[in-house]
C-alpha positions as CSV (number, residue, x, y, z in Angstrom):
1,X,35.6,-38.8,-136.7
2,X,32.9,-36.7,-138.3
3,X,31.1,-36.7,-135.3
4,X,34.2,-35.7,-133.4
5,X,34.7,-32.8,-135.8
6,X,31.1,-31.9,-135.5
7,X,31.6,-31.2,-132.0
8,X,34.9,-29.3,-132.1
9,X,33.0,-26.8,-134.5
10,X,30.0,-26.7,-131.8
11,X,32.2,-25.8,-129.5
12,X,34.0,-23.5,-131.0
13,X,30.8,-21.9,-132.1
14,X,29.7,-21.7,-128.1
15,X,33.0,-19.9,-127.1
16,X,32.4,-17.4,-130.2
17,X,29.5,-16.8,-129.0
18,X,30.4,-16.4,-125.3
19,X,33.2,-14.1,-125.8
20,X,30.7,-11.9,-128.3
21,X,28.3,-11.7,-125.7
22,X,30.9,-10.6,-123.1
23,X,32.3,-7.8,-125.1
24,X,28.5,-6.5,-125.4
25,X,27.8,-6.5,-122.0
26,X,30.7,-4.4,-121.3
27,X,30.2,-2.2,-123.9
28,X,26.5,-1.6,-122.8
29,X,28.1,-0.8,-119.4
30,X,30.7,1.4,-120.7
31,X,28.6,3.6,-122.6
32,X,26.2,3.7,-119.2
33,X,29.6,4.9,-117.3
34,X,30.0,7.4,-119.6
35,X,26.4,9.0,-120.4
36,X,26.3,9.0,-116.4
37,X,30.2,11.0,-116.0
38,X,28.9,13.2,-118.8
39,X,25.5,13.8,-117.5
40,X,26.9,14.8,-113.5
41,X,29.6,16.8,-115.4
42,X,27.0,18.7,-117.3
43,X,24.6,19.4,-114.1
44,X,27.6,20.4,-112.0
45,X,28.5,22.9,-115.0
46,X,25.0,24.3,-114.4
47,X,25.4,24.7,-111.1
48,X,28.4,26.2,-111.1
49,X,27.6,28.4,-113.9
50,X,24.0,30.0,-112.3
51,X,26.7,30.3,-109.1
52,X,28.8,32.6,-110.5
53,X,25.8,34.4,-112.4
54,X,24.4,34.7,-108.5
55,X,27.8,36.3,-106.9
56,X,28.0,38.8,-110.1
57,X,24.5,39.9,-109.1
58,X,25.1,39.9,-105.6
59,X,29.0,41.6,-106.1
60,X,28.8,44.0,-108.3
61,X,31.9,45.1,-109.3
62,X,33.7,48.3,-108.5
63,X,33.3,50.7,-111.1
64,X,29.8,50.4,-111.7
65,X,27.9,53.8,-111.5
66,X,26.7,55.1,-107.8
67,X,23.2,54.8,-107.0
68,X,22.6,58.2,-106.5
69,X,21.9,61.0,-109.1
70,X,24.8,63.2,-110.9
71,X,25.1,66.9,-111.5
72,X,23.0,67.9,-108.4
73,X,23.6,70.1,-105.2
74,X,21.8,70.5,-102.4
75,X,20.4,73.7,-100.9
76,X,19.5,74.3,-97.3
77,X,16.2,76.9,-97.0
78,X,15.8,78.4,-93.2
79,X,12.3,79.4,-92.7
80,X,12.1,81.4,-90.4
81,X,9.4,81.6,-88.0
82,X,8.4,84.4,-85.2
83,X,9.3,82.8,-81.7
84,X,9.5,79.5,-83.5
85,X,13.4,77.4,-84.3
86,X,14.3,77.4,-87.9
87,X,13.0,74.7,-90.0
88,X,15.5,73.6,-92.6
89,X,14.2,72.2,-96.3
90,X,16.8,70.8,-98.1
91,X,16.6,70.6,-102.4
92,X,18.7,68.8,-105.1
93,X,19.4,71.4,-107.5
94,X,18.9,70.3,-111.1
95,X,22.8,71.5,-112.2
96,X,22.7,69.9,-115.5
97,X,19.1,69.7,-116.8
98,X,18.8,73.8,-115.7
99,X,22.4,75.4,-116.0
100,X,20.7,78.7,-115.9
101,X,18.8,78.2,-112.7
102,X,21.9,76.2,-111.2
103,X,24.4,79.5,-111.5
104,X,21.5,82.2,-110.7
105,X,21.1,80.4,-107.2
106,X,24.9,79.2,-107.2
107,X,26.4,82.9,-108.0
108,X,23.4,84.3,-104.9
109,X,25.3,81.9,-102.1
110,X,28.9,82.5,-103.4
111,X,27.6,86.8,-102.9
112,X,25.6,86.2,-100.1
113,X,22.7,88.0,-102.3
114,X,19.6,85.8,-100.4
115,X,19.0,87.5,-97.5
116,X,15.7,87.6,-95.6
117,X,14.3,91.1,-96.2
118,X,14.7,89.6,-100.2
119,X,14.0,86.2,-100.3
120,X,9.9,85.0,-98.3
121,X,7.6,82.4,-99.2
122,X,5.0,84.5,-99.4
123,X,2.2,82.3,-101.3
124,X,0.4,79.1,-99.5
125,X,-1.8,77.0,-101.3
126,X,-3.1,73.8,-99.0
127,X,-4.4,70.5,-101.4
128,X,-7.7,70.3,-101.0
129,X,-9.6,66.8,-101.0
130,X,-11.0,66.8,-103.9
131,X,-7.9,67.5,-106.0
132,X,-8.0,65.7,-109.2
133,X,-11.2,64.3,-108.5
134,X,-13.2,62.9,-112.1
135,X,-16.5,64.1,-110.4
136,X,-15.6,67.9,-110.3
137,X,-15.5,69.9,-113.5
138,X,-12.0,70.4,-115.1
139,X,-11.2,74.1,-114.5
140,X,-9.2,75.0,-112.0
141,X,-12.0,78.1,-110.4
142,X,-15.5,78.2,-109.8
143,X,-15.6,74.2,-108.2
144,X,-13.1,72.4,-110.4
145,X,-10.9,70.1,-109.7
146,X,-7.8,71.5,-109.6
147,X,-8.8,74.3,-107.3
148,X,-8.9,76.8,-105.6
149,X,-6.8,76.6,-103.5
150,X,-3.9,75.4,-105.5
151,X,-1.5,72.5,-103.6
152,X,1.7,74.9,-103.9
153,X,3.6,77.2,-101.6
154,X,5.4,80.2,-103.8
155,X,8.1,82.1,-103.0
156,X,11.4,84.1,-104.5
157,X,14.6,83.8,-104.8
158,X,15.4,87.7,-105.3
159,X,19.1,89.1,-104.7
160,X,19.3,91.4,-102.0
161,X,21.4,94.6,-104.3
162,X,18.5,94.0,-106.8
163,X,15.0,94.7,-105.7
164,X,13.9,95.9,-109.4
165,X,14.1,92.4,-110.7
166,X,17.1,92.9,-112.6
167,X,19.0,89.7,-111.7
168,X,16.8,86.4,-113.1
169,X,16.8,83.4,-114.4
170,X,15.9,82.7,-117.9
171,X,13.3,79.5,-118.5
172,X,14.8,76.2,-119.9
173,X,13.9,73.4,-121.6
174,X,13.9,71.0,-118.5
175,X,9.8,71.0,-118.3
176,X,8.6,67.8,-116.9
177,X,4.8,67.0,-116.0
178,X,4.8,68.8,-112.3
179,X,4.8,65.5,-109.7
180,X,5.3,66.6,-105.9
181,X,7.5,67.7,-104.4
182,X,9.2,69.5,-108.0
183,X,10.4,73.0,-107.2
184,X,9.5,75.2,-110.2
185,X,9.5,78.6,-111.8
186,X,6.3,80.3,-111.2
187,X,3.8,81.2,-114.1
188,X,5.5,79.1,-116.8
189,X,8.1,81.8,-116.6
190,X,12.0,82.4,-115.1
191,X,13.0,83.1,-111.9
192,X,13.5,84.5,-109.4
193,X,9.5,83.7,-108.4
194,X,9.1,79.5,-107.4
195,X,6.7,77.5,-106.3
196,X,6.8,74.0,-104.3
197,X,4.6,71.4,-105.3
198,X,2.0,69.9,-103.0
199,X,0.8,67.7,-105.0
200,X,0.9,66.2,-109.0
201,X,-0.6,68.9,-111.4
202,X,-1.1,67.0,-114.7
203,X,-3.5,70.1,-115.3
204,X,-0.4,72.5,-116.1
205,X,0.9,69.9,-118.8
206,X,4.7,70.9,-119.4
207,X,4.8,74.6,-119.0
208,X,7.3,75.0,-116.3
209,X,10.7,75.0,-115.8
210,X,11.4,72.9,-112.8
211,X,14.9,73.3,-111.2
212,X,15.4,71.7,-107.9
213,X,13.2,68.7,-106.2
214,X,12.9,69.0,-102.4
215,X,14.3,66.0,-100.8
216,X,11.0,63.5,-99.6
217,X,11.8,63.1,-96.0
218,X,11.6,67.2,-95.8
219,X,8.0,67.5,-98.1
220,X,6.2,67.0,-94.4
221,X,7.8,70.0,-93.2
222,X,6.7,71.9,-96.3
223,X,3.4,70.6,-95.4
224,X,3.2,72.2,-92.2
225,X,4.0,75.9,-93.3
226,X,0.1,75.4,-94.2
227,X,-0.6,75.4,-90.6
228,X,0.3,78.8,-90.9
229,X,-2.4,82.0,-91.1
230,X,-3.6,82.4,-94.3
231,X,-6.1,85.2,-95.8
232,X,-7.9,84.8,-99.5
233,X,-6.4,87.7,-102.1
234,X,-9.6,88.2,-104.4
235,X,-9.5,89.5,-107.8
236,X,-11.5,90.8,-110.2
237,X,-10.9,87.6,-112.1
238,X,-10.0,84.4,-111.1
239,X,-8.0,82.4,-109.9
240,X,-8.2,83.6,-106.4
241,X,-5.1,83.0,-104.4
242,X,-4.2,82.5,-100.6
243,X,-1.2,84.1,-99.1
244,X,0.6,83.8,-95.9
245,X,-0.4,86.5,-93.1
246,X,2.9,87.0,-92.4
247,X,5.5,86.0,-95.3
248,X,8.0,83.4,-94.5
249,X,11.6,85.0,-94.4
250,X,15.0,82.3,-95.9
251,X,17.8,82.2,-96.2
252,X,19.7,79.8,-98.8
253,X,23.3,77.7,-98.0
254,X,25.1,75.2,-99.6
255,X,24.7,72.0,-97.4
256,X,28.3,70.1,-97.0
């Protein structure tokens, strides 16, 4: 009987033991099943997640600002030329960074006050090859590197009923370094008297109102007026300048 008894324990102990080992085995595979669902879950998160990042970058939505800049118009200059078509160089006015300069060009189109026996470029200035160069002197006369000649062609913007000057434009506070293609007021001044930048002039630090840019595609046709005649003006101290034979005659219109 002992024996018997013995045995019936033993084999109680085995099915203890087998039923133990059962529910650990499919414990250890449920918690497999569910570091795995959590895992996939989590990646496809991700994914999902840096997709909709990628569509917001790719579809912006539509109220966000225009790519283009505010508070500027755009002026149309006819050159004209003898026995040549008009050439037409088109500026952003800078309406909000120069108000003054913005209504003094604004109020001449609305009165039709730029007319062609007013308003020439009269000044051409070609960019030499050494401009800028670190192995000239810096002065801009006698061999330096910013000149002669100057990388600029000058003109005015002068109202037809008022050759005495009377009708300007004040200078502002708008007075980045000089880059090309800046339209300025000459001589660190007002208007009406402008120049168009050839080239960068770091030399003239921030002295000058600047109140329009000309639009890039058009700077090769500013280019080109150099192809014009020009003759040296000497004076009795420097800088020397060179001016067109023959001044340019514009007009100005709002472009549509």
């Amino acid at each position: 009987p002992i024996s018997n008894l013995a045995y019936v324990v033993r084999l109680l102990l085995c099915c203890f033991a087998g039923v133990w080992l059962l529910v650990s085995i499919k414990f250890v595979l449920l918690n497999m099943t569910t570091t795995t669902t959590t895992t996939t879950n989590s990646d496809n998160h991700h994914h999902s997640s840096s997709s909709l990042v990628g569509e917001s970058r790719n579809n912006p939505k539509d109220d966000d600002p225009p790519l283009h800049k505010n508070n500027t118009i755009v002026l149309s200059l006819h050159i004209s030329q003898d026995q040549q078509p008009d050439i037409q160089i088109r500026m952003n006015l800078f309406q909000k960074e120069t108000p003054d300069a913005a209504r003094y060009i604004q109020e001449g189109m609305e009165h039709h006050e730029f007319q062609p026996d007013t308003c020439t470029i009269y000044r051409g200035e070609p960019v030499p090859p050494y401009w800028g160069s670190l192995d000239k002197p810096d002065r801009f006369f006698d061999g330096g590197r910013w000149g002669p000649p100057y990388a600029l062609v000058q003109g005015a913007f002068l109202y037809s009923n008022n050759k005495e000057h009377v009708h300007h434009a004040s200078p502002e506070s708008h007075r980045p370094m000089i880059q090309r293609g800046m339209v300025a007021w000459a001589g660190g001044k007002g208007g009406p008297h402008f120049f168009i930048a050839l080239a960068d002039h770091p030399e003239w630090g921030t002295s000058h109102t600047v109140f329009a840019e000309v639009v890039p595609d058009d700077m090769e046709l500013v280019d080109s007026l150099l192809t014009l005649p020009l003759q040296v003006v000497k004076r009795k101290t420097p800088p020397h300048i060179s001016n067109f034979v023959k001044p340019i005659p514009f007009t100005v219109q709002k472009l549509d």
